[in-house]
C-alpha positions in Angstrom: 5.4 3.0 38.4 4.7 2.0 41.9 1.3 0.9 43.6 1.5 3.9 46.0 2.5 6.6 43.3 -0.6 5.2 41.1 -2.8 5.5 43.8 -1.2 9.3 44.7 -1.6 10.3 41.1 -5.0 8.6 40.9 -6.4 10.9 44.0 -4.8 14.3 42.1 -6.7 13.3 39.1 -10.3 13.3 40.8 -8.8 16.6 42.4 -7.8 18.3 38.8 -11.2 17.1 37.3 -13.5 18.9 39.9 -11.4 22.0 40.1 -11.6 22.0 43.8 -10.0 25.6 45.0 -9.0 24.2 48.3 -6.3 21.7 47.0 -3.1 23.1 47.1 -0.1 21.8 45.0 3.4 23.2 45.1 5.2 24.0 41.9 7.9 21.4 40.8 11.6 22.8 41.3 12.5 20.0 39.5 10.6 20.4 36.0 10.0 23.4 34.1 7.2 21.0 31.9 4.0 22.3 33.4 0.2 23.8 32.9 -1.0 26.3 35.5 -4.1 24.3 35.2 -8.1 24.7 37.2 -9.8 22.5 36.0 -9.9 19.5 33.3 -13.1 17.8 32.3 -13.4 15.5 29.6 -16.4 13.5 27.7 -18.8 16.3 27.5 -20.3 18.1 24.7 -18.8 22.1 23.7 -21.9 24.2 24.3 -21.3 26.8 22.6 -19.9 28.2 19.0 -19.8 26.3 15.5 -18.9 23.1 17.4 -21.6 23.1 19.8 -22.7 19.7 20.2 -19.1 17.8 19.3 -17.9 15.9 22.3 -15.3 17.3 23.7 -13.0 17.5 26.7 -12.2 20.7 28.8 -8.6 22.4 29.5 -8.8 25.4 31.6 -5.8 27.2 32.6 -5.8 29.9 35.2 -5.5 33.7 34.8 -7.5 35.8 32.7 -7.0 39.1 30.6 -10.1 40.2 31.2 -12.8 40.8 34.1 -16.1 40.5 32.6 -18.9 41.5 34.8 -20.9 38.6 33.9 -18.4 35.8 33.2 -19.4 32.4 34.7 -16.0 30.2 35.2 -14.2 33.3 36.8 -14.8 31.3 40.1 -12.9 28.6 38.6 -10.1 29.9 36.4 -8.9 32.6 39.5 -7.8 29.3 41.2 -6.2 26.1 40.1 -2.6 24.3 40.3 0.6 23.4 38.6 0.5 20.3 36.8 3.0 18.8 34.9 2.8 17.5 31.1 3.4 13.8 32.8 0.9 14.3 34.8 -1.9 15.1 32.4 -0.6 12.5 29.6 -0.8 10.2 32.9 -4.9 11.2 33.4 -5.5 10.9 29.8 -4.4 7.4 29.2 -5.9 6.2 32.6 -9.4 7.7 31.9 -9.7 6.3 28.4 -9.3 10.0 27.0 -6.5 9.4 24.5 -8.7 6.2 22.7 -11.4 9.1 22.7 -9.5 11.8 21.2 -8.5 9.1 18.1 -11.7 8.6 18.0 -12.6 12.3 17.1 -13.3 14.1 20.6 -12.0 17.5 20.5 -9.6 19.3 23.0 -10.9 22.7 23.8 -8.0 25.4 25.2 -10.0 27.6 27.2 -9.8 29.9 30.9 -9.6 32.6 31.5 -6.8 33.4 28.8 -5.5 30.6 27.5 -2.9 32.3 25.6 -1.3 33.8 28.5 0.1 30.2 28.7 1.0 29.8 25.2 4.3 29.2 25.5 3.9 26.0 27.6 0.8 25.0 25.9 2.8 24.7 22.7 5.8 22.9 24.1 2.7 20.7 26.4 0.6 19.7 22.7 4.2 19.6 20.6 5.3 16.9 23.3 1.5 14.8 22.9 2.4 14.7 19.3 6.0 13.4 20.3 4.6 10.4 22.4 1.7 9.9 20.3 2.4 10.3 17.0 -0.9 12.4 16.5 -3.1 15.9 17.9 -6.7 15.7 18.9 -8.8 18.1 17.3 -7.8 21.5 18.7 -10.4 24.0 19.7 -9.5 27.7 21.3 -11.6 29.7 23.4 -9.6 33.5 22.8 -10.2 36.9 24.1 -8.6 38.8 21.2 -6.0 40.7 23.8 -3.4 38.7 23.3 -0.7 38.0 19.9 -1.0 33.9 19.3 2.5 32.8 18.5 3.5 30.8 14.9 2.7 27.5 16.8 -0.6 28.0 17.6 -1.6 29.8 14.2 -0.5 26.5 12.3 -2.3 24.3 14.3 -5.4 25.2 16.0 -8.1 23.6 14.4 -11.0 26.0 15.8 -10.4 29.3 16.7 -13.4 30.7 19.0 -12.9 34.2 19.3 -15.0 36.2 21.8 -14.2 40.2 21.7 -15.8 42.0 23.9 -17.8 44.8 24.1 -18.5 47.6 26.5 -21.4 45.2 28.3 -18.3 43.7 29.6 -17.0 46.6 31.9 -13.7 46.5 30.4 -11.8 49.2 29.0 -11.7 49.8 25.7 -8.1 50.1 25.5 -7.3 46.4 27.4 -10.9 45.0 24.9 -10.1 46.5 21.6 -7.2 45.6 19.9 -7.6 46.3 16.0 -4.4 45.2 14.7 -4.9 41.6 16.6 -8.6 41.0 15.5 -6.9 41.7 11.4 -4.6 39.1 12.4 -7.4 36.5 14.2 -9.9 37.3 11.0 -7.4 36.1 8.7 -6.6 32.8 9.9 -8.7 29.8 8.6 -11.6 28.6 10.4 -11.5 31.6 12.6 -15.0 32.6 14.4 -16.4 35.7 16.5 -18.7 34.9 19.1 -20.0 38.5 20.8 -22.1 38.1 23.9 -24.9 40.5 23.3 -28.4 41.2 25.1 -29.8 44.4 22.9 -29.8 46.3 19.5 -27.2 48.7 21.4 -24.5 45.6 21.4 -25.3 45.2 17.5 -24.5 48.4 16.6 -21.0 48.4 18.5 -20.5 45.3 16.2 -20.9 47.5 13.3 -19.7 50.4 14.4 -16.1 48.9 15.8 -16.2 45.8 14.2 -17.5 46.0 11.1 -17.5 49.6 9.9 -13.5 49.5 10.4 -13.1 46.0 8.4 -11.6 44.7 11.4 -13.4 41.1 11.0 -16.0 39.6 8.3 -19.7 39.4 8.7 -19.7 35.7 7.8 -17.6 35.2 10.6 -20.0 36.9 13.5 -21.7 34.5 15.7 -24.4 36.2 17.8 -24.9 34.6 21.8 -26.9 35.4 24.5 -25.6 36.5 27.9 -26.7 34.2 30.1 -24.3 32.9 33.1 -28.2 30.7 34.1 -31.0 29.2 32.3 -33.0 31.7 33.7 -31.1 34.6 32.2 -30.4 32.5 28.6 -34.0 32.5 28.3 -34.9 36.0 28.8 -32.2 37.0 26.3 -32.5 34.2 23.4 -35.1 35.3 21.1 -34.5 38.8 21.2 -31.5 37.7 20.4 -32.2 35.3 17.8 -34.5 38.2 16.0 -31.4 40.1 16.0 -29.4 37.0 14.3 -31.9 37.0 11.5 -32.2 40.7 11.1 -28.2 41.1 10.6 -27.8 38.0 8.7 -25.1 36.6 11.1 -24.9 33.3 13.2 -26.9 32.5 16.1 -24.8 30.4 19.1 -26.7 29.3 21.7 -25.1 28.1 25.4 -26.1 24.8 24.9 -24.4 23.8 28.4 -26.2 26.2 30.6 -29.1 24.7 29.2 -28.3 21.1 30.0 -26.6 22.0 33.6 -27.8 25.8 34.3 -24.6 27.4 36.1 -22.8 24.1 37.1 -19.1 23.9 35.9 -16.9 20.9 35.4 -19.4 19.1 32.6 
């Protein structure tokens, strides 16, 4: 690879890691192998779920099933560029990510949706096997709208399901999708993490979650909304209380705590 190229590839790279909105990169005509990709941030810690606390690096795709009324990234995942699998395996070996990944640092799928870019992501992780003869630890951060194919039900490692509820502002019929959350319950190491601020959230849990044997108990991790320190901590114990009372887990945002609303870390 040439000097020039290197140092081309070398600027995109500190482009794709800070998910700036204003770069603009056309879509190769030339190789269907790409990630519609926003941001990618790497040796960090995953702040939230049964993981919180592993290091871990970020891939965020673009799009998004949902439009939460509180979500925090939605200013990063509505933007973002095509990138191609060379391109990231390139940034990954030149930042000293792959020797971290063999090393145990996990690779969190998340957006927006990241299974609306399944397809790709499968051929994208099925071609880092190929050239390296081994898969990070996979984490998934899922909506529960959307079908995961056979691929990614064999090998994700973590799956982080988030349903949501009606705090949302979502319609029920794009939210709730019974038949799905059966199918996300049933695979191993399979979590759901509901964003919740009162006892009225709880009882939707139980209600259309519960009640209907859609998911298990032991499965329910309890959060606080909180897009900024200020409003984690106005939500968390009350929250917590409610954690105890139900006999479910308790997942804190650990990353708004450490960097309030700042993304990219």
């Amino acid at each position: 690879m040439n000097r020039d190229l290197i140092k081309t590839l070398i600027t995109m790279i500190k482009t794709l890691i800070s998910g700036n909105p204003t770069f603009k990169k056309e879509y190769p005509t030339d190789n269907p192998y790409f990630l519609e990709v926003a941001e990618f941030f790497m040796n960090t810690v995953q702040g939230e779920g049964v993981n919180t606390g592993c290091a871990a690096a970020f891939l965020r795709v673009q799009r998004c099933s949902m439009n939460c009324i509180w979500c925090d990234t939605q200013e990063v995942w509505r933007f973002g560029n095509p990138w191609t699998f060379d391109e990231l395996f390139f940034l990954m070996e030149e930042s000293g990510l792959m020797d971290n990944f063999r090393q145990g640092q996990h690779l969190v799928l998340t957006g927006g949706s990241p299974l609306k870019q399944q397809k790709a992501l499968s051929l994208f992780l099925n071609d880092f096997y190929d050239r390296y003869n081994f898969l990070p630890y996979l984490e998934i951060e899922n909506e529960c709208t959307i079908m995961p194919n056979d691929w990614m039900q064999t090998h994700i490692d973590c799956w982080n399901n988030s349903p949501k509820l009606s705090n949302s502002g979502n319609l029920d019929i794009v939210r709730h999708q019974p038949g799905l959350l059966q199918k996300l319950s049933a695979l191993n190491n399979s979590w759901f993490k509901f964003v919740v601020t009162n006892d009225k959230d709880w009882k939707e849990i139980q209600t259309d979650f519960l009640d209907k044997g859609l998911i298990k108990r032991k499965q329910i991790m309890l959060m606080p909304q909180g897009a900024t320190r200020e409003e984690l901590h106005a939500n968390r114990d009350k929250v917590v209380q409610m954690t105890i009372r139900e006999n479910v887990r308790f997942s804190d945002r650990f990353h708004i705590e450490l960097w309030d609303k700042k993304t990219g870390v």
